[in-house]
C-alpha positions, -999 to +999 in steps of 0.1 A: +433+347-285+442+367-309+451+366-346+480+384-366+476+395-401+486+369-430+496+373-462+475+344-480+484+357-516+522+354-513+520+319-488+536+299-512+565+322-522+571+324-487+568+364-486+572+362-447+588+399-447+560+415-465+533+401-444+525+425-413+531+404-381+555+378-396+583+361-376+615+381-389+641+355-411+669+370-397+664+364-358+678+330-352+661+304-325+677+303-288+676+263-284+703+242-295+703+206-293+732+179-299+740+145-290+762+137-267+769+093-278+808+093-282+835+091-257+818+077-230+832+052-201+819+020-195+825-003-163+804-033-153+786-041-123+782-017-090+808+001-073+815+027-050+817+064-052+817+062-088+800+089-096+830+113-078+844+141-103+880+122-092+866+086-095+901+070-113+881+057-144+908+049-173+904+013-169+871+016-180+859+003-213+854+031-238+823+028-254+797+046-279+761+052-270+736+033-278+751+003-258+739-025-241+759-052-220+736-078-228+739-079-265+756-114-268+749-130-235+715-139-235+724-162-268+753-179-250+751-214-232+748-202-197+709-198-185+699-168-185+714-132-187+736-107-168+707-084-150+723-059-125+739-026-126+765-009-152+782+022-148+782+053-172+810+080-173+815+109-199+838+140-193+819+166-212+834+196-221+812+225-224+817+253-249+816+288-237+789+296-254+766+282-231+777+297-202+742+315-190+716+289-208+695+267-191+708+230-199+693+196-201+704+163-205+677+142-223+679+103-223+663+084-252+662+051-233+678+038-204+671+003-193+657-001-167+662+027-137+686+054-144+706+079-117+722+106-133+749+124-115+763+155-125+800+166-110+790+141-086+760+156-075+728+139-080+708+150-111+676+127-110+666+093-116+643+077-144+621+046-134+610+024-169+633+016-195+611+025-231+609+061-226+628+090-225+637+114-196+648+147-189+672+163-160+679+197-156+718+203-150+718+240-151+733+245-116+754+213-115+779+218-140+811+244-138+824+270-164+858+277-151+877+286-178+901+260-181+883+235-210+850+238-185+852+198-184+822+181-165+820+146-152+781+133-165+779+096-137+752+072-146+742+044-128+719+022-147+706-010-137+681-042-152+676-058-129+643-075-114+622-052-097+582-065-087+570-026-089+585-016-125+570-032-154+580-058-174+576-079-147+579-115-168+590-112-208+595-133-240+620-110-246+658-100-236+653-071-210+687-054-222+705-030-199+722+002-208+719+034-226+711+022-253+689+050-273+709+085-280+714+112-253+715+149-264+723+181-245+695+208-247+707+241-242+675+269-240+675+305-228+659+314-199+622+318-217+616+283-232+588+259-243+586+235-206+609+205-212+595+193-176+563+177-188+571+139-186+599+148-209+572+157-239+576+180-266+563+211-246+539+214-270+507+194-281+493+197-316+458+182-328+430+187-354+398+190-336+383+194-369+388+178-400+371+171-431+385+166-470+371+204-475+383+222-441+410+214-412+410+228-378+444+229-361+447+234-319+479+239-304+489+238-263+518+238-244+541+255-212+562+283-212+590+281-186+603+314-170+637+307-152+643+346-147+637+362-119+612+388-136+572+387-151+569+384-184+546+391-209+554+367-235+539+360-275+538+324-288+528+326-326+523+290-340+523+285-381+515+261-400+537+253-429+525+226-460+554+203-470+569+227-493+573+251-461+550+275-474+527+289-443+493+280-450+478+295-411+490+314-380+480+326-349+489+344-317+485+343-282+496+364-252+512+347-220+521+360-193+546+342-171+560+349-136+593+352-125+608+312-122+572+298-131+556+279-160+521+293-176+497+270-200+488+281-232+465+274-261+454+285-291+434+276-322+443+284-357+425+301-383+409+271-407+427+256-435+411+249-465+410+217-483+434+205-461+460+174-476+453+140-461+475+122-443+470+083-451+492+051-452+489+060-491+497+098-490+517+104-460+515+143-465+532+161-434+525+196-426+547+214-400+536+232-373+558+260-360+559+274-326+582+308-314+579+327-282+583+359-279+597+382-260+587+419-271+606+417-310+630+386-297+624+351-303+635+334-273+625+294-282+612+280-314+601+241-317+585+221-339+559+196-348+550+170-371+511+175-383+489+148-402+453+155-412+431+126-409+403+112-392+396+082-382+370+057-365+365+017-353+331-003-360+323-033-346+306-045-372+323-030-403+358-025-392+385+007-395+378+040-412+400+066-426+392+099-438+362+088-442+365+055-462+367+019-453+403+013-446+419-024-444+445-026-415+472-055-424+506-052-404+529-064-385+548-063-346+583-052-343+608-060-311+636-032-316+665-059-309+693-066-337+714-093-344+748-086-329+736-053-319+707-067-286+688-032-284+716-005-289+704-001-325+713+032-342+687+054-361+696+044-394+685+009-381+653+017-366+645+034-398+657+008-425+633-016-404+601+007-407+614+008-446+616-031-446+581-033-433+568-010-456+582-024-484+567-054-479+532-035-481+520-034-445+500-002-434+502-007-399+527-015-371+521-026-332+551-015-315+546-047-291+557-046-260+568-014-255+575+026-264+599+029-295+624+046-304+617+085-317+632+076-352+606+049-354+579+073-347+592+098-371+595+070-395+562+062-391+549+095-398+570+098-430+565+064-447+526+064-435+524+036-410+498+035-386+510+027-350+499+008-319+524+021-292+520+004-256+537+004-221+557-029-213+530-043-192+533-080-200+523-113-188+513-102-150+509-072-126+521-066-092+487-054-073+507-027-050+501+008-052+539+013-067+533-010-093+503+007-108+522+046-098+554+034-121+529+020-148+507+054-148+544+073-153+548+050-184+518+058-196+517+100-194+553+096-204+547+078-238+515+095-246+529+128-240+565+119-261+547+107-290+512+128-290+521+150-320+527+120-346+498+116-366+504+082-375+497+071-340+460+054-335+459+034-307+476+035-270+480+003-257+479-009-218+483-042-212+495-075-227+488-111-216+480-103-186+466-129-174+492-155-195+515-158-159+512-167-126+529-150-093+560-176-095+568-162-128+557-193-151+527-198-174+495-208-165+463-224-179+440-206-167+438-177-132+422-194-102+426-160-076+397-143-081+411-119-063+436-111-084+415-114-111+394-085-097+429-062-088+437-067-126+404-054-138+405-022-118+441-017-124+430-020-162+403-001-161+422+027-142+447+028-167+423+029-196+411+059-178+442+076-176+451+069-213+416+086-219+418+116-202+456+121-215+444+119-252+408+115-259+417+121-298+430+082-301+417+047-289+426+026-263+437-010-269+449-041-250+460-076-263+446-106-246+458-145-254+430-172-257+418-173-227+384-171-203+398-150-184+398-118-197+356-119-202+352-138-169+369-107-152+354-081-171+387-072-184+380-075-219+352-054-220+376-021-210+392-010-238+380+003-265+395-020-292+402-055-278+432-071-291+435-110-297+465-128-303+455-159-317+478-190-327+463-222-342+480-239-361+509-232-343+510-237-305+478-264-307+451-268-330+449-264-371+448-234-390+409-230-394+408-230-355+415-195-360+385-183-379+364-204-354+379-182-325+373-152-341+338-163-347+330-170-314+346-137-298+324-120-322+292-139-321+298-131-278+310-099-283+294-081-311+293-045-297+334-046-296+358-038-322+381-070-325+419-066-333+439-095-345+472-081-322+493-110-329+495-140-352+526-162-364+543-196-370+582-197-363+609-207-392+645-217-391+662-211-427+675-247-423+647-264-422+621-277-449+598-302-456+580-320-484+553-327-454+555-305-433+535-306-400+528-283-372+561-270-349+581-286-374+597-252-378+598-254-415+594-228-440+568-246-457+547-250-427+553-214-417+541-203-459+514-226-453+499-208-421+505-174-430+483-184-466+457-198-444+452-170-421+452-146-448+426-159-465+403-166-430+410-126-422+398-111-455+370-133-449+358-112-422+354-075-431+341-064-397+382-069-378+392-038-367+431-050-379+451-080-382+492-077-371+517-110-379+537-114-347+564-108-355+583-090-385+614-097-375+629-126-355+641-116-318+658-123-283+635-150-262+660-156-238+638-183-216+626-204-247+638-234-266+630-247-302+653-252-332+673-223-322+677-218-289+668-181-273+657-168-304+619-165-319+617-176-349+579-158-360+600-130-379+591-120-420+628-115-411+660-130-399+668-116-368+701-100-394+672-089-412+675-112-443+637-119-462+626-154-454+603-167-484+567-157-463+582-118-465+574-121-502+538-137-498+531-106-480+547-088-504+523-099-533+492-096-517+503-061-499+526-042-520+508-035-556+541-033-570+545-058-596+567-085-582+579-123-585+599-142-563+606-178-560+596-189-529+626-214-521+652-191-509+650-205-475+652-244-490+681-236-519+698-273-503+672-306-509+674-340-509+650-362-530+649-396-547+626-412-571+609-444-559+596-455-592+632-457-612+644-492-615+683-498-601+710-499-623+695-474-640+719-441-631+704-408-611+669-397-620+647-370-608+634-361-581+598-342-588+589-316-562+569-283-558+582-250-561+559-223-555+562-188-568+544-158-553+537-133-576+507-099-583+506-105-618+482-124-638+503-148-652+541-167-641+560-189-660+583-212-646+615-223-665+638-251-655+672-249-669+659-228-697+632-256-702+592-245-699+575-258-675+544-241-683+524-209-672+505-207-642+477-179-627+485-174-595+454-179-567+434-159-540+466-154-520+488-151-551+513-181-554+517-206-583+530-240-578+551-263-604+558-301-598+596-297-605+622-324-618+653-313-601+684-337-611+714-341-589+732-310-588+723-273-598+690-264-613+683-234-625+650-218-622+634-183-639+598-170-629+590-142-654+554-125-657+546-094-674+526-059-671+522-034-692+544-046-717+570-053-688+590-080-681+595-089-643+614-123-636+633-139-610+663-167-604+676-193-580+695-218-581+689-249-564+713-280-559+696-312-552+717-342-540+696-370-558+693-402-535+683-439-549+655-456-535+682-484-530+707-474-505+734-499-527+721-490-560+756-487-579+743-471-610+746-439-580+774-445-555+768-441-520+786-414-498+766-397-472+736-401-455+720-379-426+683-387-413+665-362-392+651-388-367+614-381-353+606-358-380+595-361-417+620-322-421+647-317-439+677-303-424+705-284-439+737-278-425+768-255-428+784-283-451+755-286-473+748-319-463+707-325-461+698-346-433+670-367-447+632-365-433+624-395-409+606-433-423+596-467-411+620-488-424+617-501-460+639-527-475+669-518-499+664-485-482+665-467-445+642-459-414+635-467-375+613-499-364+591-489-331+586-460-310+569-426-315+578-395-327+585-368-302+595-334-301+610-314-272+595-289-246+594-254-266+610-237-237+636-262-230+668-250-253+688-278-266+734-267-259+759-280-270+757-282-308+755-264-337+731-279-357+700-280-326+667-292-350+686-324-351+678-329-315+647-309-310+630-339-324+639-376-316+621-412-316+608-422-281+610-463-273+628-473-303+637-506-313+661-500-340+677-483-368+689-499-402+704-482-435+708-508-461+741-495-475+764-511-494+797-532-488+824-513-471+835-494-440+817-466-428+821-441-400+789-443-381+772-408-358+747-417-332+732-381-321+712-378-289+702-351-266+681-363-233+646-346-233+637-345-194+644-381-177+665-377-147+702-397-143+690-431-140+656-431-155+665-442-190+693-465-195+703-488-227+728-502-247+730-496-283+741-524-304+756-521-340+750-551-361+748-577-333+781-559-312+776-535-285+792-505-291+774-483-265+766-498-226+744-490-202+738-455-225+723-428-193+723-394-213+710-376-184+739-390-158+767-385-186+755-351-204+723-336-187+689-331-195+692-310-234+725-313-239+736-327-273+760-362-274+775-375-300+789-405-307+811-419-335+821-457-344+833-468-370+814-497-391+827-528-414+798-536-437+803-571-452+778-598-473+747-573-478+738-569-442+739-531-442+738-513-410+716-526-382+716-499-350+695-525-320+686-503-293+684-524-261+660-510-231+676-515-194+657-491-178+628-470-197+625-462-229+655-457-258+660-426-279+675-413-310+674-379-324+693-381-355+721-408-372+749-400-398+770-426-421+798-419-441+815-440-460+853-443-463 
């Protein structure tokens, strides 16, 4: 290798034609690069011939790239999701200009297996839907003078294959193109765009320290001419002013329609700029080749200067320093949007995450976007990037081939971005069984063994492709992954862990991690995932696990951070999930959607964004955590009747980073408060019927920081005929003590025995429904999610009048004949031989309305009579007329 002359004295007034050696200003580069998204032709489902250059194609749908054909069905009432082929077509006319380069078509993302055809001849296919590919159209398309239109054909397709990963996902597998697709034009000379559709380039710091930094730089030349050459590649290092701070040479020869390898390393820099979550200082690195005194390519990469390590017993390390991870997951799908997402939209997510103060993102379950990358790089996130190995293998040979593509292909896409850490493998691997369903626990030792070798292989290959980074899998609580071995493979060991949430209480989580680490001491422990799910409607004054409040949700995420900062020696902790995504197959209070999200799946804060937000974000901030409950309902049990609308005390907490919140209620003090170890402040607040208005304010240095919501409480007697407060409306949530809100604003009451002058059930048990069972056929689903198993009856002691009565039921999993019963409203049957299963199905919502004549104080009395099994109600409704 050899070195060219720099000027150091006039680096930073960029004196590049003074110094001897110095790439020219005035030569321009060869490459050009363009997308390619609009005017293309979209037609659904397989069809012959179509990727003919006369193919008749105007009644195709015109579309934009990205796109995706699943991006509403997966949320509609009809199981499951269209996965099978769609057709591509884009007339592409080509400027003259290009006549003589070498041409590429480069696809961000195409989901999942991709066959391009070119003027109807067959460019290549792509295997794996997260990462990009390349094809080489040179000698397919036509410059004849006439508008030198091309027909670009592509046949994509989702479906299920057993060989190409995912195999089995908690996630919408969304078909299309739906990342960006640029056209790559190159002379003849040009950095390799063959390498697993990489960079052509690879860019590390073998050395680095706060005093010196040591910059290597590889890559391929391609030669498509005929004839030898004896090419230059000079790589430069510019600081993020673009001032060159180091340069070198190196010679490459290069035969006639061949590729040569190339490295060099570059002359140290001194006292080098950090890159850090905190300082995300980018330097550029700058490569041209050469041929004689013509630039024939020029590329470039990003450049970070850090260092970093993982101890078992002290945790993460940067530059040096201890270095707390805290973070988050991200699923790339959008409401409205499924995965076709532009840039701006991947970016404004890595901005939301940042905002809130994380550090650190696992890009779960699958390679991202390149804007997320870059994003990364620029905001100073650290990554954990994976391949979409999930749930279970196929043991076959072209299982593990397509697997070891995704792999080299995402390592080698995303090697230069410095805020990559970790390559990730595998996740839950041992969570399914070979029918495609959840499991306990494995029982096929056999397959138990295939998993540990195909881990161990991969872990290999992620090795030997970048040795500068750490490999990582995530595991779910389970034996297996120990019993097998397979936790002892990587070199950070992800656990995603969820007490609290899925079974046990919140402290089981610090017991877990205890006991991994007390077993495993020698290995650095990741928390990879943990997380409650939310739905905006619901809240509760109790709230209790799966209840799918906001409170409970708060209530977790407080718990867990305190347990984590507890323990010093984690190598990380990630929430699953930032934002709220597609789960096609699953059930809960919204059906096909997880609900674990800092974020609506639109992307609006929910009130545990903001918890982060204080204990993460040093900004000074506070925020009134009620955003999510802005609708309540509450009474006041100790005001006598006859005595008008009282108030109805409840907490309100406030999250906040400064040393001191006051809350004000209609203008009205209700004192100061110092926020605790995981910064919120809670008031007992007397909301009145109607609006209240609360302020939080808190100073810093002399400034004033304050928030506002309104909340409207609809104030409820104790007394049902109190007529000091007229009676209207009442909703009860049945089999939970949640409070629901609807579209109307109505708050469907929490669930209670029966008490006299008031409401509740008499007999059975609360139950709630199978997670992965999702409720149709209503609007308002955590109505039904819950319900009362075996009960005996429902009374509202309301006042005199007529009512109109709503009886809502959904059948959790008896089949037509198993449960059978009349329902009988104050001693008449309004509802015979009741068999939800027969008349609706199993989780599909009924309603039923009947109207009521209340007379001498008896209130409403629902009897529910058992003919066969046991009686159910999820929720009732009374209005009065």
């Amino acid at each position: 290798m050899m070195t060219l002359p720099f000027c150091w004295k006039h680096a930073r007034q960029l004196a590049w034609v003074a110094c001897i050696g110095l790439v020219p200003a005035s030569l321009a580069a060869q490459r050009t690069r363009e997308t390619i998204n609009s005017g293309w032709l979209y037609h659904e489902g397989g069809v012959n011939f179509a990727e003919s250059v006369n193919f008749p194609d105007d009644a195709w749908t015109p579309v934009s790239l990205p796109h995706t054909w699943n991006a509403g069905d997966p949320f509609d009432d009809v199981p499951s999701y269209r996965r099978g082929i769609g057709w591509y077509r884009k007339h592409l006319k080509l400027n003259d200009g290009l006549k003589g380069k070498r041409l590429f078509l480069t696809f961000e993302g195409a989901n999942q297996v991709a066959d391009v055809y070119v003027n109807g001849a067959f460019a290549g296919e792509h295997r794996g839907g997260y990462t990009a590919f390349t094809v080489d159209i040179t000698k397919l398309v036509r410059f004849d003078g006439k508008g030198n239109e091309n027909v670009i054909a592509v046949q994509v397709n989702n479906a299920h294959d057993p060989f190409i990963p995912p195999l089995s996902v908690g996630y919408a597998l969304y078909g299309g193109i739906y990342r960006d697709v640029w056209l790559i034009a190159t002379d003849s000379v040009h950095v390799s765009l063959a390498d697993h559709s990489g960079p052509g380039v690879y860019v590390s710091t073998p050395g680095v320290t706060s005093e010196r930094g040591t910059v290597a730089v590889r890559g391929t030349i391609a030669n498509d001419g005929s004839s030898a050459r004896q090419l230059r590649v000079v790589s430069t290092v510019l600081d993020a002013t673009g001032a060159a701070v180091a340069q070198g040479t190196t010679s490459v020869p290069v035969s006639g329609g061949s590729e040569s390898e190339w490295s060099q390393t570059l002359p140290v820099i001194r006292a080098p700029h950090l890159w850090s979550p905190d300082d995300p200082y980018l330097y550029t690195v700058r490569i041209d080749v050469f041929d004689g005194d013509v630039r024939r390519d020029q590329v470039t990469s990003p450049l970070g200067f850090r260092w970093y390590h993982f101890d078992p017993r002290q945790g993460f390390f940067l530059n040096g320093a201890k270095y707390t991870i805290h973070g988050t997951n991200r699923h790339q799908d959008y409401a409205g949007l499924g995965s076709a997402l532009s840039n701006d939209l991947h970016v404004r997510d890595m901005e939301l995450i940042k905002q809130m103060g994380a550090n650190f993102v696992r890009l779960a379950h699958y390679p991202q976007d390149p804007a997320v990358l870059e994003a990364a790089d620029r905001l100073g996130l650290l990554i954990w990037e994976e391949i979409p190995v999930v749930n279970y293998i196929t043991p076959k040979p072209q299982f593990t081939e397509n697997a070891e593509n995704m792999l080299q292909e995402m390592i080698r896409q995303h090697y230069n971005h410095p805020s990559v850490i970790m390559w990730g493998t595998m996740n839950e691997v041992f969570l399914w069984g070979p029918g495609g369903a959840r499991i306990r626990a494995q029982d096929d030792t056999a397959y138990m063994r295939q998993v540990r070798d195909y881990a161990a292989h991969m872990d290999s290959l992620a090795r030997r492709e970048d040795p500068t980074r750490v490999t990582t899998m995530a595991t779910h609580m389970s034996g297996d992954y120990e019993k097998s071995g397979v936790a002892y493979i990587s070199q950070v060991l992800g656990l995603n862990i969820y007490d609290g949430w899925y079974s046990g209480t919140f402290d089981g989580f610090g017991t877990q991690l205890d006991k991994h680490h007390a077993r495993m001491p020698d290995r650095v422990i990741f928390v990879s995932e943990y997380g409650a799910e939310d739905d905006y409607r619901v809240n509760s004054l109790e709230p209790e696990r799966f209840d799918f409040s906001g409170t409970w949700m708060r209530r977790y995420h407080e718990s867990y951070l305190r347990q984590m900062r507890s323990r010093p020696w984690l190598g990380g902790t990630a929430i699953w999930n930032e934002f709220d995504f597609s789960q096609p197959e699953t059930g809960g209070s919204i059906p096909y959607m997880n609900q674990k999200g800092m974020l609506t799946w639109d992307r609006k804060p929910k009130d545990v964004y903001f918890l982060y937000k204080a204990n993460w974000n040093p900004a000074p901030m506070v925020y009134i955590a009620s955003r999510g409950w802005t609708h309540r309902s509450g009474t006041d049990s100790t005001r006598k009747p006859g005595s008008g609308p009282g108030a109805s005390t409840q907490p309100v907490d406030v999250y906040s980073n400064l040393g001191s919140v006051e809350l004000f209620l209609n203008g009205r003090s209700l004192g100061s408060r110092k926020p605790d170890d995981v910064k919120r402040a809670t008031w007992e607040v007397p909301f009145t019927d109607g609006e209240n208005v609360l302020t939080a304010r808190g100073t810093r240095n002399g400034r004033t920081y304050d928030d506002r919501l309104v909340i409207h409480l609809t104030y409820r007697p104790s007394r049902l005929a109190d007529a000091s407060v007229p009676f209207h409306e009442l909703g009860v949530n049945v089999g939970s003590r949640a409070q629901v809100a609807d579209a109307a604003d109505l708050v469907w009451e929490g669930d209670q025995p029966y008490r006299a002058g008031g409401f509740g059930y008499t007999g059975g048990s609360a139950r709630m429904f199978n997670k992965d069972l999702a409720i149709t056929g209503h609007a308002l689903t955590p109505l039904f999610f819950t319900y009362r198993d075996g009960i005996e009856s429902y009374r509202l002691d309301v006042p005199d009048g007529t009512y109109d009565l709503e009886l809502l039921f959904a059948e959790p999993g008896a089949q037509p004949g198993e449960r059978v019963f009349d329902v009988v409203v104050n001693g008449q049957t309004m509802l015979s031989a009741l068999d939800l299963a027969a008349q609706h199905g199993v989780a599909r919502a009924a309603t039923y309305t009947m109207r009521v004549a209340v007379t001498n104080g008896q209130g409403i009395v629902v009897t529910f009579r058992p003919l066969k099994g046991e009686p159910i109600l999820n929720a009732i409704h009374v209005v009065k007329r």
